[in-house]
Structure formats: structure tokens, C-alpha cells
N, C-alpha and C positions, 0 to 999 in steps of 0.2 A: 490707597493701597499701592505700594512698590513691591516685586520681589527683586531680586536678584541672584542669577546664578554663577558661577566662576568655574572653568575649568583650565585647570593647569596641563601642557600637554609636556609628559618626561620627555629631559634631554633639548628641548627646546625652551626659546627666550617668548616665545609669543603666551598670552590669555587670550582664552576667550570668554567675554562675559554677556550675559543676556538679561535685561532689564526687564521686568513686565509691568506695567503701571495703568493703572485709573484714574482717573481726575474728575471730580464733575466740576461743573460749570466755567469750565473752559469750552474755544473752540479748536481744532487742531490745528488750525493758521497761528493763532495764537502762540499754541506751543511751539510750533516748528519758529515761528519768528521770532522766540525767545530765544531760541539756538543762534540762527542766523546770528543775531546780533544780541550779547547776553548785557544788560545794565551796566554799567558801572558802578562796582561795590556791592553788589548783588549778592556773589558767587563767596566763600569763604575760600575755595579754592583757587579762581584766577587773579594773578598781581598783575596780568597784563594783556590787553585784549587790544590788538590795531588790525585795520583794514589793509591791504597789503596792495589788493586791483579788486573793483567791482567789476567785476563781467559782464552782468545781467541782472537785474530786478530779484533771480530766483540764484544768482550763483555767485560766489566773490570769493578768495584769496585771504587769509588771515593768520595773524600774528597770537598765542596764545601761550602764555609763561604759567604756570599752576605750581601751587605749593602745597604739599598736603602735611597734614601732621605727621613729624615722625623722618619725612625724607627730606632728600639737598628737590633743589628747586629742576623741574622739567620744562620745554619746552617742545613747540611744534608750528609747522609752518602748516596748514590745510585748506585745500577747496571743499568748500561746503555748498550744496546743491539740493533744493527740494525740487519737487514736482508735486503736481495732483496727478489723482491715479483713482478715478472713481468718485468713493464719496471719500476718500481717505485723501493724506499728505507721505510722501516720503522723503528722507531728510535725508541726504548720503554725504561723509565728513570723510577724508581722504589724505593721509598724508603728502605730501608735495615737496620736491628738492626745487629750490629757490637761490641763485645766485644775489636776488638780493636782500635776504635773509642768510647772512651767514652763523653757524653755530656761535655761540657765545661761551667762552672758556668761566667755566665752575658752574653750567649749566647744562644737565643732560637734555640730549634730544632724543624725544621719544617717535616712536612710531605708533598712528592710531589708524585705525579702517573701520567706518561703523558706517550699517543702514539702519534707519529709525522709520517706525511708519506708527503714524497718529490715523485712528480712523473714530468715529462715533460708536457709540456702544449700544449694541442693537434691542439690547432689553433695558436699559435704564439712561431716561433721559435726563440731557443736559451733561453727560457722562464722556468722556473719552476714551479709548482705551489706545496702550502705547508700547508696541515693542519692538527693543533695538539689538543687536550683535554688535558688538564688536572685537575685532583682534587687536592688539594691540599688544604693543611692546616696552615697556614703562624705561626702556634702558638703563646701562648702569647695574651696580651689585645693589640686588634689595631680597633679602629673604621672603622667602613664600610666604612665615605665618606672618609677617608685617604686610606686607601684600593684599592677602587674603582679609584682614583687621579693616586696613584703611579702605579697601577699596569697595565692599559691601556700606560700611558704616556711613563715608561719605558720600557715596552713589544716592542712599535714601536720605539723607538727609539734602542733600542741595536739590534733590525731586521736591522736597518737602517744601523745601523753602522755595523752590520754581512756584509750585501749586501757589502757597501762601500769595506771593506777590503778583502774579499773574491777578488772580482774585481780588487783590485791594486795587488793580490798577485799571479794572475793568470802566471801560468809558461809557 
């Protein structure tokens, strides 16, 4: 189960969207270190995923180019950092200005700010439950109802496809 919510604020470039997801038989180490580090070929939206500086075991600097249907190609430079926090995970993804990641011409660069917290699901086991904020700024001219189309439709489906593969790759 995903939902998804989107809210458009007038007069401003930012969304803010709100994910809320279930999984069973994952664990939420799991999901959160699908984030940290997504497959290669995985995603139908990322063409390009590099490590930029590992920090820490829980923290690292990365390179990420996404192409969705419909728009010109975005990019983002982010520190991405989980923690445990109880019986839960929290996953926090943060835009970053990077001199050695310089903008690349006929590529937008966006802006993203998301906290994700994975915790177990306290009435039904082997269950996850998952939700994230984020702001974020897709830069560039992109009409609201294109926006609004792409950004729900592939939101659930690449969850979908997380779930799936998480699942077959279970050790």
C-alpha cells in the first residue's frame, strides 16, 4: 500500500509531498539502505547514481541525474543520512552546493529536502510502515497538472518496484 499526497504552495516554486507506505516482509535497514545506495538499473527513473565522499557507514555525498516521463532530465547533488531512533530508522536526503559537482548545461538542477522514517508496524507482523516529507523543488518551467500526473504515478510505482526487488533479493 503507498499513498501519496502533494501540495502545491501559490506563488511559490516549492512542493511538498508526503508518501505513506507499507511493506511486509521487509526490514526497515533494508529499506533505508536501498535509499542509501539504489541498484543499478533498478529505478526507471535514475540514469545516474555516483558516490561523491563517504563520510560515515550512515552518511555519504551523492551524485543523482533522474529522468521522468514527459520532462528534460534533473539533477541533484545530496547528503543523505540515516540514524536509528528507537525501534525505527530515519533516512534524511538534503540538497548540498558542491564545487565539485558543477551544474551541467541542458540539465536542471533541482532542489530536494526529505525526512523518511521506516519503523515496524505495530499490529501486523513482518510489516513496515513508511513515511516521508518532502520539499522540494523540481526546477525549471514544468506545468502543475504534469507535475501533479508524474509525480504521484511514479512515486508509487518505483515503491512498488522497491517492495518487489527488496523481496526477490532477500538473503
Amino acid at each position: 500500500m503507498c499513498k501519496i499526497y502533494q501540495r502545491k504552495y501559490e506563488g511559490l516554486a516549492n512542493d511538498l509531498l508526503r508518501i505513506d507506505a507499507s511493506m511486509k516482509g521487509i526490514t526497515c535497514d533494508e529499506l533505508v539502505s536501498y535509499f542509501m545506495k539504489p541498484p543499478p538499473g533498478q529505478s526507471s527513473m535514475i540514469q545516474e547514481e555516483k558516490d561523491i565522499e563517504i563520510i560515515d557507514d550512515n552518511t555519504k555525498v551523492v551524485y543523482w541525474k533522474f529522468k521522468m516521463p514527459l520532462m528534460s532530465a534533473r539533477d541533484n547533488c545530496m547528503k543523505i543520512t540515516k540514524t536509528q531512533q528507537g525501534d525505527g530508522t530515519f533516512f534524511v536526503c538534503e540538497t548540498v552546493d558542491r564545487p565539485d559537482v558543477p551544474e551541467i548545461p541542458g540539465v536542471v538542477r533541482m532542489f530536494v529536502y526529505t525526512r523518511g522514517y521506516a519503523r515496524p508496524n505495530k499490529e501486523l507482523p513482518d510489516t513496515i510502515d513508511y513515511t516521508e516529507m518532502t520539499v522540494m523543488n523540481m526546477g525549471g518551467y514544468m506545468p502543475a497538472r504534469l507535475l501533479n500526473m508524474v509525480l504521484a504515478s511514479e512515486c508509487e510505482k518505483e515503491f512498488r518496484s522497491m517492495h518487489k526487488y527488496l523481496l526477490s533479493n532477500k538473503k
